[in-house]
N, C-alpha and C positions, 0 to 999 in steps of 0.2 A: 278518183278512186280506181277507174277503168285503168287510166294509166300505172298505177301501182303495182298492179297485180303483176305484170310480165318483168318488173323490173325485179320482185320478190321470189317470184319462180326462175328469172337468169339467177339471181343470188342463190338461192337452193341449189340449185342446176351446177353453177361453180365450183360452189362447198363441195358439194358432192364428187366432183370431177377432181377437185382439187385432193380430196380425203383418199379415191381411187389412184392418185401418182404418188402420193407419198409412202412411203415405208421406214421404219428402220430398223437398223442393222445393231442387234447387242455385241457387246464384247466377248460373247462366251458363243458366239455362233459367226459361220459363214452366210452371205446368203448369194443365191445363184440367180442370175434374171431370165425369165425364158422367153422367147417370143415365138409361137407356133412349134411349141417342142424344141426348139434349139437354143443351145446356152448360150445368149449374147452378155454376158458380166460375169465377173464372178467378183465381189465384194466381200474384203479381209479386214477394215477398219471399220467400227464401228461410228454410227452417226446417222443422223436425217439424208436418203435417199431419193430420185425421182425414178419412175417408172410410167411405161404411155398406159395408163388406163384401156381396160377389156381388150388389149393386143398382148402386151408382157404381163404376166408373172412372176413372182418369187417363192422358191421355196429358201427354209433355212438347216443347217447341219449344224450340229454341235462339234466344237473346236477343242474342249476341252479333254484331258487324257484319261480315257477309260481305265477299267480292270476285267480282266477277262480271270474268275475266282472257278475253279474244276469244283462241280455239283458234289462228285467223288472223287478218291484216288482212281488213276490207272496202273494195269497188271501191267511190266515189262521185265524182261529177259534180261539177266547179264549175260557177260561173255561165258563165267563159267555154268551157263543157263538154267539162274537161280531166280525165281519170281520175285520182283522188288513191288511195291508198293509206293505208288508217285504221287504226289498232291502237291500241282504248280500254282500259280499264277501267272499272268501279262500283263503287263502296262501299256496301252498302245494311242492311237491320236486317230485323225483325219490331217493329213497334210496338204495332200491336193484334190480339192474337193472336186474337180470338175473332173480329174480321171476316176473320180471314188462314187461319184454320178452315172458315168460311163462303164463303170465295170459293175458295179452291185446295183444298178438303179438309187445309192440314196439311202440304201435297206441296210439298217448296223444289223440286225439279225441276220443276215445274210455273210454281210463282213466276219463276223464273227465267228458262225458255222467255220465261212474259209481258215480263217488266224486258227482255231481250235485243232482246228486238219494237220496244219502246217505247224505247226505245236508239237501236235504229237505226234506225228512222223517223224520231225527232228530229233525227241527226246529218245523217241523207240530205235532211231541207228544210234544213238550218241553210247544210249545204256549198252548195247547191243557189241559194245567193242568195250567197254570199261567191266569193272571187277565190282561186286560188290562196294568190297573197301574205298575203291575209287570213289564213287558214286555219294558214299556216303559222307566221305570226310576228306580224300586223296587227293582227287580234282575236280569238286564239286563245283568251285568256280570255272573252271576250263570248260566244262561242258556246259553249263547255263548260256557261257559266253558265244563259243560254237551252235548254239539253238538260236541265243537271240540273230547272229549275225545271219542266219540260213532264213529265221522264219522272217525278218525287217528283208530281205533282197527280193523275197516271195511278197511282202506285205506292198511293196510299194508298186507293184504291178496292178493292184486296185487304191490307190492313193493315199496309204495309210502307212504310217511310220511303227516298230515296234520300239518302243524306249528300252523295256527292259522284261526278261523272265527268272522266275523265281523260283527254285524249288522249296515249298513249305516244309514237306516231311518225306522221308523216305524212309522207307520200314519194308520188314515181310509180313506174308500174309497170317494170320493169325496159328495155324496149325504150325506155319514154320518160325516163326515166331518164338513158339513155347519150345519147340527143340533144341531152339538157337540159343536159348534163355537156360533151359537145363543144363545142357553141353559148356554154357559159358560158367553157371555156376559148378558142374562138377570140375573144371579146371581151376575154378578160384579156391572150391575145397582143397583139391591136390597141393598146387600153390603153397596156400594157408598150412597143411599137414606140412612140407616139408620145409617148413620156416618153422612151424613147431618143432618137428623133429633137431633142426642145428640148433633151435636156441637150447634145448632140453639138453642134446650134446654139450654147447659150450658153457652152458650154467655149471654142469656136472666137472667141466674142465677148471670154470674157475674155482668152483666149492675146493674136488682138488686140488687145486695150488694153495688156496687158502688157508687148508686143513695142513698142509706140508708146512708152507708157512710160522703158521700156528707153532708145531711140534718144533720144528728148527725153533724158532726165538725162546720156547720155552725152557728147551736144552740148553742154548744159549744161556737164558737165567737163570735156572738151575745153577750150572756151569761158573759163572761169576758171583751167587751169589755162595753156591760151596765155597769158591776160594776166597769171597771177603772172609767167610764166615770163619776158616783155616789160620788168615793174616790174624783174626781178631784173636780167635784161640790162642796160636803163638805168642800175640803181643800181651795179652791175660794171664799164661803163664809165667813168663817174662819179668810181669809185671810182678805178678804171686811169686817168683825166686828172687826179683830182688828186693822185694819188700822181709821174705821170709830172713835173707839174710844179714839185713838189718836190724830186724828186731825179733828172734823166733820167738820171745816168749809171749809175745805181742800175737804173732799169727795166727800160734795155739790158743790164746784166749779167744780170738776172734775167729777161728774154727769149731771152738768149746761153744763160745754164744750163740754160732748158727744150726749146731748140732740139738741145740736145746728147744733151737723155733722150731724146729723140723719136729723134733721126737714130741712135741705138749701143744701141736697147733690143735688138735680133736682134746676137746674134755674125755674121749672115754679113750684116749690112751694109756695104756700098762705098759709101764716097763719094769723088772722084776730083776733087780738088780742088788749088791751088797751096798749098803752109803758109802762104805770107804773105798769102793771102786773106784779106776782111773775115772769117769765119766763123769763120778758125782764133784771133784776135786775142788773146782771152784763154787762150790755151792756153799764148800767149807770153809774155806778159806779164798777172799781174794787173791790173794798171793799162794795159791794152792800150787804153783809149780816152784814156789821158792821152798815151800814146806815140806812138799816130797824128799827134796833134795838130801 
């Protein structure tokens, strides 16, 4: 039993020494080995690691790509020194962790004040030469691109990479804003007024033509239809002389019978006449123009 004991306390003893060397390293972190403050490792794959117990150290740094999101907008100056209204973003990393140890201590709050800095001094010269229009829609890529490449040259001097910066929104400040908004709508009115005014002009232009139109074709038909009406007359007459000299006693009967629908079409017609009148003749006689004779 006496001998037990020391062989159960080396076991302990081991485990223990053994659990103090090992570490490991995730996929989503670096980690750094230190031995009396100095960085002897710096470990970029993930796995089961060995360290000397109570001499080395590890700390670990996170690898994966941050966002650095603006709390607010910032105020900055165009060229024509208009207040813009800026609300970016960054994308950024840890790439070399062992100068990003040596320059910030380790400290992303620190890192990050920096990148913020370097942000927005970039943005503040980039606006500072561009135009409103520029900015907003012109060459909004050009300049993001020119910030990222100033503020990633600046970044990597404390071990860090910029991927990318983004502008989310750019506006004016609210007072100018509302002026920008009036002024834009009193030009869309204007606008708007003198597209009503041509269309009102050229409706009125085409009404006149149409009315012109109009009056010509109508003339027109008038026109053709006077002279069918003329040809018709003529060919009616024509027709009435050679029929008449055909047959006149024929004609005169057939003049007599429509003079008779015409004068007796109304019941309360009068006519006040002798019976042996020319008019009455065939009333008397059918052959009332053989009988005159």
């Amino acid at each position: 039993m006496d001998k037990l004991i020391p062989v159960v306390v080396g076991a302990v003893l081991a485990l223990l020494l053994l659990s103090l060397s090992l570490f490991t390293v995730d996929q989503r972190q670096y980690a750094v080995v230190f031995q009396f403050g100095e960085v002897i490792r710096v470990l970029k794959e993930p796995g089961i690691q060995f360290k000397i117990p109570l001499v080395q150290n590890v700390s670990f740094f996170d690898r994966r790509i941050q966002t650095i999101d603006a709390e607010t907008p910032e105020l900055f100056n165009t060229r024509e020194k208009k207040n813009v209204l800026v609300d970016s973003f960054v994308k950024w990393r840890v790439v070399d962790v062992e100068q990003f140890y040596k320059s910030v201590g380790g400290n992303e709050a620190a890192a990050v004040s920096r990148l913020k800095q370097t942000i927005n001094d970039g943005l503040r010269a980039e606006f500072g030469k561009k135009t409103v229009a520029d900015v907003i829609s012109g060459q909004r890529e050009q300049v993001m691109e020119v910030v990222k490449r100033r503020a990633d040259a600046d970044a990597r001097k404390i071990g860090v990479q910029i991927l990318d910066v983004r502008l989310k929104r750019v506006d004016f400040p609210d007072k100018i804003s509302t002026s920008v908004y009036e002024r834009m709508q009193s030009e869309r009115r204007t606008v708007a007024n003198q597209l009503r005014s041509e269309g009102s002009a050229e409706a009125e232009r085409i009404r006149a033509d149409a009315d012109r139109q109009r009056e010509v074709t109508l003339a027109e038909a008038y026109r053709d239809a006077q002279r069918v009406k003329g040809e018709g007359d003529a060919k009616a007459a024509a027709i009435y002389a050679e029929a008449l000299g055909k047959n006149p006693e024929f004609y005169a009967f057939w003049r007599s019978m429509e003079a008779y629908k015409q004068s007796f079409k109304d019941k309360g017609d009068v006519l006040v006449l002798e019976p042996n009148s020319e008019f009455f003749r065939y009333f008397q006689n059918p052959q009332g123009a053989q009988k005159s004779k």
